[in-house]
Steps between C-alpha positions, in 0.01 A plus 500: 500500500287486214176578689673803703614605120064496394431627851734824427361557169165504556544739787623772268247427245288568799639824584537607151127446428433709862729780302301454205195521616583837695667664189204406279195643739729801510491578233160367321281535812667826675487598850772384760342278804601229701337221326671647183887546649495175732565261270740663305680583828462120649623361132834732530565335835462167382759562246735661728459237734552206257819696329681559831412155544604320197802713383619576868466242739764550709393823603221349635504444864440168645359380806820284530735839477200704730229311725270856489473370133280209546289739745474760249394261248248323717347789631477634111333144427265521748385846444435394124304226559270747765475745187411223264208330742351870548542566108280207406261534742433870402547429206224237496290724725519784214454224225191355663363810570502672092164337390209684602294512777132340465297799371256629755305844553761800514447885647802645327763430291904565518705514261900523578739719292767341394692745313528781210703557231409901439187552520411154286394159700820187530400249333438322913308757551301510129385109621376625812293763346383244231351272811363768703343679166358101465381522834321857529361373183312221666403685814329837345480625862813429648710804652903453431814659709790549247796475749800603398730835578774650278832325439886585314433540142109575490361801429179435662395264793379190425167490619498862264654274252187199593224734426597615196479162425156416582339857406644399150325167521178645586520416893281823675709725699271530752585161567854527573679589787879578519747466723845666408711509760638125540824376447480152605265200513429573902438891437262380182275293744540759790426822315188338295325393863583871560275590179245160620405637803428802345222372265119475647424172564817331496521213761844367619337142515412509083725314264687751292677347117882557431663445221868494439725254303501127586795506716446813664166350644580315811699813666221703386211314706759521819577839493096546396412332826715693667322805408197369635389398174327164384684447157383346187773366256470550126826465359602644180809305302834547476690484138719182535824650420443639860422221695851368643566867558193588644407207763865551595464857617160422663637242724748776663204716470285247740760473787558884477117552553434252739775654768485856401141563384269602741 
């Protein structure tokens, strides 16, 4: 009894630190997304769950009163552990695959928007410009694609938003090449071939440098291959208050992209 009595308690401590977590990104870190509602959502159903269970048990069906019960409950189970084993092995797939690739001789470099706030860079965004800034910095003759189209609540596209950025840190526009029309990770890699093939010289077999943030990385390089790219990772980091949030949304991000991007 005693242990069921913990058990319950820390189960709404867990959802109402899911609900805190949601309400505080909300309204610190803006902008509504699935790694930002999820656990806010998943901590209110733990609560409700563990009230109607605690305070109400006899309106709890039984698979003594109801045999579909026990099948219901298996099936849920079952299901759960599926979801966990393909959490933590995308998970560890994303995790392992944040550090940086071994540097090596680039043609180009991409850069992936990630988002505008106006006209002025989000502070994901403002660390990705800080590495590729580092990086165009150490390659004097490297050509960057600024990928990134026009979203709710900017007044300019983000690859607009990308150059401003660089012109203002003394990066040559003649060595910058946008691409404005994207409005997801796919389109990003798809659109700047587009602009790629364009470009005298370019070979399909060259190794071309993205950066993105840490976590974003690993989908990156598959929907980069994809594309008939051979990807580079340079990850840029993620502030930590973002982390749970962040590597949550990506893995739902993964298993959308590996069934539906193509």
């Amino acid at each position: 009894m005693q242990i069921r009595r913990i058990w319950t308690r820390f189960l709404c401590l867990l959802g109402l630190l899911g609900i805190l977590d949601t309400l505080l990104l909300l309204l610190f870190n803006g902008g509504v997304n699935l790694g930002t509602i999820l656990p806010g959502v998943a901590g209110g159903m733990l609560i409700v769950s563990v009230s109607l269970k605690a305070f109400f048990p006899k309106l709890m069906p039984t698979e003594k009163h109801n045999p579909w019960v026990l099948i219901i409950r298996q099936s849920v189970i079952s299901l759960a552990l599926i979801g966990l084993i393909s959490f933590l092995v995308v998970e560890g797939l994303i995790i392992t695959n944040s550090r940086p690739d071994p540097a090596t001789k680039v043609d180009y470099l991409i850069i992936l928007g990630a988002g505008l706030n106006g006209d002025q860079l989000s502070w994901t965004l403002w660390e990705r410009m800080q590495k590729g800034l580092d990086y165009l910095e150490e390659h004097p003759n490297l050509r960057v694609v600024l990928s990134g189209g026009q979203g709710p609540g900017e007044t300019i596209s983000e690859a607009e938003g990308m150059r401003r950025f660089l012109v203002e840190h003394g990066i040559s526009n003649e060595r910058i090449l946008k691409e404005d029309q994207s409005t997801s990770t796919m389109e990003n890699f798809r659109f700047s071939k587009e602009i790629l093939v364009q470009q005298p010289g370019f070979q399909s077999s060259g190794n071309v440098a993205v950066i993105t943030n840490d976590f974003h990385l690993f989908r990156s390089k598959i929907l980069a291959r994809r594309n008939g790219l051979i990807p580079v990772g340079i990850p840029s980091p993620t502030p930590w208050y973002l982390v749970p949030n962040v590597y949550l949304r990506e893995y739902f991000a993964v298993v959308k992209s590996l069934i539906f991007d193509r």
